[in-house]
C-alpha positions as CSV (number, residue, x, y, z in Angstrom):
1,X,78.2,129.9,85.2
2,X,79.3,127.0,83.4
3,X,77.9,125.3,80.5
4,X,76.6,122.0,80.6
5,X,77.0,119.8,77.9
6,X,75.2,116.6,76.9
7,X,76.7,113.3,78.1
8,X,75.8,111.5,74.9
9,X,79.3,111.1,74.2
10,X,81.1,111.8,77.1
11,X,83.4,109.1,78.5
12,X,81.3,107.0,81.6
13,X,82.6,108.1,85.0
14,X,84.7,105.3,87.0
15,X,85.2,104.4,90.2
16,X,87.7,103.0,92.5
17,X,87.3,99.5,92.1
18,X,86.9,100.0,88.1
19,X,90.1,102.1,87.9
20,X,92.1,99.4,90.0
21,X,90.8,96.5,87.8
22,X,92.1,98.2,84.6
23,X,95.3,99.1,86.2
24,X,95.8,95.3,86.9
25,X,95.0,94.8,82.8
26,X,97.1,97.6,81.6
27,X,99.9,95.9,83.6
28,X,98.7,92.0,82.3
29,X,96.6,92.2,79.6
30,X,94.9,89.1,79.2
31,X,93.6,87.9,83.1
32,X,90.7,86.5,83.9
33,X,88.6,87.7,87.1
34,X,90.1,85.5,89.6
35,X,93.4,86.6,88.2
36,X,92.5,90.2,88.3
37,X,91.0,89.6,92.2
38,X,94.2,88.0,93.6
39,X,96.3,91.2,91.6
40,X,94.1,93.8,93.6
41,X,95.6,95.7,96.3
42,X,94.3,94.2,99.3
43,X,92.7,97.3,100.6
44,X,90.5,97.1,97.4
45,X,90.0,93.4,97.3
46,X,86.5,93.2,97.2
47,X,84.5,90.0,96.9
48,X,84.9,87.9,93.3
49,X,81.6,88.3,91.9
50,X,82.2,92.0,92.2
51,X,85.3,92.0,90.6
52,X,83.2,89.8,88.0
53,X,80.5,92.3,88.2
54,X,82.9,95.3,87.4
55,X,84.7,93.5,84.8
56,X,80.9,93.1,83.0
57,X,80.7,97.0,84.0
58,X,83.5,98.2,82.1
59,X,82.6,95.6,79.3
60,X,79.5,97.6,78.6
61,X,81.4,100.8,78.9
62,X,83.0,99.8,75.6
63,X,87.0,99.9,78.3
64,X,87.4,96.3,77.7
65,X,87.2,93.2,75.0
66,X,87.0,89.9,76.1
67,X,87.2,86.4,74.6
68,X,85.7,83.4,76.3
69,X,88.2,80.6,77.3
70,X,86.5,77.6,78.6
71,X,83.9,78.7,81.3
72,X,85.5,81.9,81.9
73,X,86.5,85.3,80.0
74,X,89.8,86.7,79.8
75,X,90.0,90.5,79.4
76,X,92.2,93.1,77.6
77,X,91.7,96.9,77.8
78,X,90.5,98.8,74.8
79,X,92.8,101.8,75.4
80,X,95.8,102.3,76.8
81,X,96.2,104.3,80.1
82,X,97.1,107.3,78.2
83,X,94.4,107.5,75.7
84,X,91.9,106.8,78.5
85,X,93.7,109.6,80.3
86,X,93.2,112.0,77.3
87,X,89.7,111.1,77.3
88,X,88.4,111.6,81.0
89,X,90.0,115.0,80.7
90,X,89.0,115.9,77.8
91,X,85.5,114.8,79.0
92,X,85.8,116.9,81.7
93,X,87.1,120.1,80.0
94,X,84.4,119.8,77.6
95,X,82.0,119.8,80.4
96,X,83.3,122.5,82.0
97,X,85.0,124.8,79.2
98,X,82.7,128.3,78.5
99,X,84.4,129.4,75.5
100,X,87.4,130.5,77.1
101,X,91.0,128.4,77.2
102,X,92.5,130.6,80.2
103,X,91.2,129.2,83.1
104,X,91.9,125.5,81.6
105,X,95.5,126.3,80.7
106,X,95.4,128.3,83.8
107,X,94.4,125.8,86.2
108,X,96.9,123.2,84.2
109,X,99.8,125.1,85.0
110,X,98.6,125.8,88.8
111,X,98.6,121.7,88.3
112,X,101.5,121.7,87.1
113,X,103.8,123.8,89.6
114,X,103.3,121.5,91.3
115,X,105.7,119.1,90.0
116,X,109.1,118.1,90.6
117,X,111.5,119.7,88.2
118,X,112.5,116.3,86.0
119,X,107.9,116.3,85.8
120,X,107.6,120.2,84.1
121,X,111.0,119.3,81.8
122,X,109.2,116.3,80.5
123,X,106.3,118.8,79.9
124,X,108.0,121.1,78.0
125,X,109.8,118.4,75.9
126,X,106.4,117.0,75.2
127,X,105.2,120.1,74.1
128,X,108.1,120.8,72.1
129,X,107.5,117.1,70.1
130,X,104.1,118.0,69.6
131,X,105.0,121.8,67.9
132,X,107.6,119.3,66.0
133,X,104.9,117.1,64.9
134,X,102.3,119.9,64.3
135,X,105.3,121.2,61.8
136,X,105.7,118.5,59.7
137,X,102.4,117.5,59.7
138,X,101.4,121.2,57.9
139,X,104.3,120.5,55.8
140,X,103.1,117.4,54.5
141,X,99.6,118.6,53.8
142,X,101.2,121.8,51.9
143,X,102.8,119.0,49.9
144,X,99.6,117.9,49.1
């Protein structure tokens, strides 16, 4: 069984249309809603004030800022894509970790096979920075 933890702080789920709009931001920070409609792939286009509506949506997930510029708001995202990323997966490893790291790591590198060759050495460069940084970081506290 799995344990289920609270969703006080878990990241909000999104959807489609929510993931698309910050897509368009991460690529032009800055857009207003008509902006952000035109800049949707038309097989997603939905109506304006839905666009509006998810735009307000993600506002109250705490994804976006906004300023107001005349009688509309132009947006930014909060995060980048990567650190949003990061989150929804951690999110959902929290939710669905029991204590044991195997079948994460396990299921990553199932993930992970499945990737081009160029994909798994970028992996293992990335995880080679981050022993780097791990280093250096202990070192510097040891200096401490």
């Amino acid at each position: 069984m799995f344990k289920r933890k609270t969703q006080v702080n878990a990241l909000p789920q999104l959807g489609e249309l929510e993931l698309s709009v910050m897509d368009a931001l991460w690529l032009a920070p800055g857009q207003g809603a008509k902006d952000i409609h035109a800049a949707l792939p038309r097989q997603q286009r939905s109506s304006l004030s839905t666009v509006q509506s998810t735009l307000e949506r993600l506002f109250r997930k705490g994804l976006l800022t906004r300023t107001k510029q005349g009688h509309a708001y132009l947006y930014h995202p909060k995060l980048e894509r990567s650190e949003l990323m990061g989150r929804l997966i951690g999110g959902v490893i929290k939710q669905l970790h029991n204590g044991s790291l195997e079948p994460i790591l396990s299921s990553f590198v199932d993930f992970a096979d499945r990737m081009d060759d160029n994909t798994l050495d970028q992996l293992e460069q990335l995880i080679h920075q981050r022993r780097l940084q791990r280093l250096e970081q202990q070192e510097e506290s040891d200096h401490d």
